[in-house]
C-alpha positions in Angstrom: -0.5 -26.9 -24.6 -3.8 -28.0 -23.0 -6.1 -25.8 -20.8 -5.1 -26.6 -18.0 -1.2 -25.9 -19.1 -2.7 -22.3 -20.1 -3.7 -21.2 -16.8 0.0 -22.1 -14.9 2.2 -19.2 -15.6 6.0 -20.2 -17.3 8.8 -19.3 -14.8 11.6 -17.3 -16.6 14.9 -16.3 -15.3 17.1 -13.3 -16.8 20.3 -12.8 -16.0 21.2 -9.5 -17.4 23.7 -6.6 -16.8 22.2 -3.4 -18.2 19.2 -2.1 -16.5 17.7 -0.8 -19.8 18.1 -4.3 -21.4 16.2 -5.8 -18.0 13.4 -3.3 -18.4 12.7 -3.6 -22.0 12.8 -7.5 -21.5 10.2 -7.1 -18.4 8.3 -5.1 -20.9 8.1 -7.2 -24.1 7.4 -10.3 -21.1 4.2 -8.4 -20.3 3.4 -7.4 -24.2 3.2 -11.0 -25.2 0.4 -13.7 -25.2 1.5 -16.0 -22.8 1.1 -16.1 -18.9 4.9 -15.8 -17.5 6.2 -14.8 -14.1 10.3 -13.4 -14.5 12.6 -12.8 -11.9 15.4 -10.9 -13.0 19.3 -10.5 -11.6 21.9 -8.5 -12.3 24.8 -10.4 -12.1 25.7 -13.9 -12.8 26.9 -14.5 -8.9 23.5 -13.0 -7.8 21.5 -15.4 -10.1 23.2 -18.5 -9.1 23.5 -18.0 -5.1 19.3 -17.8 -5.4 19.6 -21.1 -8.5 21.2 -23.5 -6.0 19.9 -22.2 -2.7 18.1 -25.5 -1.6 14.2 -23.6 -1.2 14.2 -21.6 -4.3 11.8 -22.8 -7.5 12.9 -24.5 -10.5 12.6 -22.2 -13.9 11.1 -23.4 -16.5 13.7 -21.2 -18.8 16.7 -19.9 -18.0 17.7 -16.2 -20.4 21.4 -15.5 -20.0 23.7 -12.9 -20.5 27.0 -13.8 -21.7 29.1 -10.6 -20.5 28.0 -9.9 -16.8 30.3 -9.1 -14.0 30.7 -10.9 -10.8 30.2 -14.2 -13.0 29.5 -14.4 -16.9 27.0 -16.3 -18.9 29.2 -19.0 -19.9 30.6 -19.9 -16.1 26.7 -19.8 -14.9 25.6 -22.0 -18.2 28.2 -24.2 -16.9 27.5 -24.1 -13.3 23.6 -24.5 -14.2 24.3 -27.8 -16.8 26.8 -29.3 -13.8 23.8 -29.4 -11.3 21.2 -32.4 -11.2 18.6 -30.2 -10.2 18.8 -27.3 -12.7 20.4 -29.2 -15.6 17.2 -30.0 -17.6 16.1 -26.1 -17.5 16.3 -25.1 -21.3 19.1 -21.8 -20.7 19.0 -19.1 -23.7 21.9 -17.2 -24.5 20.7 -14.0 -24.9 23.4 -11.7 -25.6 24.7 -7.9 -27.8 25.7 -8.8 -31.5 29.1 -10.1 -31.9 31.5 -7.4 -33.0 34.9 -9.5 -33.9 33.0 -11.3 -37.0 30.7 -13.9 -38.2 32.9 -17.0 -38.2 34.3 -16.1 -34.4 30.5 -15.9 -33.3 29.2 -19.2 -35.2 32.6 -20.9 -33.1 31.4 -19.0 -29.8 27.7 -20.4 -30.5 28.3 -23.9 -31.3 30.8 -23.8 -28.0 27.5 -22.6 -26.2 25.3 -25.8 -27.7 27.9 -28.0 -27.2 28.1 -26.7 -23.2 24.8 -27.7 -22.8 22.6 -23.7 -24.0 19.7 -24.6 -26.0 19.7 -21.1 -28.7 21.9 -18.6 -29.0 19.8 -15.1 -29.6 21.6 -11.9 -30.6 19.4 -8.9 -28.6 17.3 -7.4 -31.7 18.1 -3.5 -32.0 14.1 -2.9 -32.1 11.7 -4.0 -29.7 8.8 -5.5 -31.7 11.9 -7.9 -33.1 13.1 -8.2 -29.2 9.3 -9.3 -28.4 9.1 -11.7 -31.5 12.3 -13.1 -30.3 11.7 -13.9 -26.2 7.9 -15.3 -27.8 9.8 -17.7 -30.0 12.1 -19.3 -27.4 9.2 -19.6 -24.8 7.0 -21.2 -27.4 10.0 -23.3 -28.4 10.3 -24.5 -25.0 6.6 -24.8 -24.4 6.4 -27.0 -27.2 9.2 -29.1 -25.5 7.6 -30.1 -22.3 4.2 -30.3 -24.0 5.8 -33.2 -26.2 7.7 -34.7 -23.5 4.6 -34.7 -21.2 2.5 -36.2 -24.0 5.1 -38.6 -24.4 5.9 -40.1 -21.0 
C-alpha cells in the first residue's frame, strides 16, 4: 500500500448474529494497525436491504455469518455474488467451528469458494487469535487491490 492508500480507511461489513461476537469483532477492528471504518448488522435481511439500496457505499470487504436468521450467510453470499455492483467485494465467511466433522466442513467450505466466498474462517475461541485472524483477511484483501491497482 502506498501513503496515500494509508490515510483512506478500508470499509468492512459484518453481518453477525450474536451481539457478543459483534462487539468483540468491533473491538479487535479498533485493536489492530490498520485504519478501518465497520458497519455491523444483525441479520442477513437487514445487511442486504442497506447492500442493494441504490445510495449506500460499496465495502471494500464483506465478513459473513453463515447461521443468521431473517437470511443466512450463504443466501446473502449468493445474493451479493449475483449483483454487478457488489460482486467484486471480497466476502469472508466468518462463522462458529463446525460440530458434525471435518470432512462435512472441508465439503461446506469448498461449496462456499466455489459460490463465489473468498476464505472460510472458523471464529478463534480467544481474542488475540480472533484479532490475528480479521488482520490477516484485511491484509489479504489489501494486498489484492494494491496488486490489481499496480497492475491496471
Amino acid at each position: 500500500m502506498n501513503s496515500k492508500e494509508q490515510n483512506i480507511p478500508i470499509q468492512i461489513i459484518l453481518a453477525e448474529d450474536d451481539t457478543d461476537d459483534r462487539s468483540f469483532f468491533e473491538k479487535a477492528l479498533r485493536e489492530i494497525p490498520i485504519l478501518n471504518e465497520v458497519k455491523m448488522f444483525e441479520n442477513g435481511e437487514v445487511l442486504m436491504d442497506y447492500l442493494l439500496e441504490s445510495h449506500s457505499s460499496i465495502p471494500d470487504i464483506i465478513f459473513l455469518d453463515i447461521s443468521m436468521p431473517r437470511k443466512t450467510g450463504i443466501e446473502c453470499l449468493i445474493e451479493i455474488k449475483n449483483d454487478k455492483k457488489l460482486e467484486h467485494v471480497p466476502v469472508i465467511i466468518f462463522t462458529t467451528s463446525f460440530t458434525r466433522g471435518l470432512e462435512l466442513e472441508m465439503k461446506l467450505s469448498n461449496t462456499l469458494f466455489a459460490m463465489g466466498a473468498q476464505d472460510y474462517i472458523r471464529k478463534p475461541a480467544g481474542f488475540k487469535d480472533l484479532k490475528l485472524a480479521i488482520q490477516q483477511a484485511i491484509v489479504k484483501h489489501t494486498k489484492k487491490n494494491s496488486l490489481k491497482e499496480e497492475g491496471e
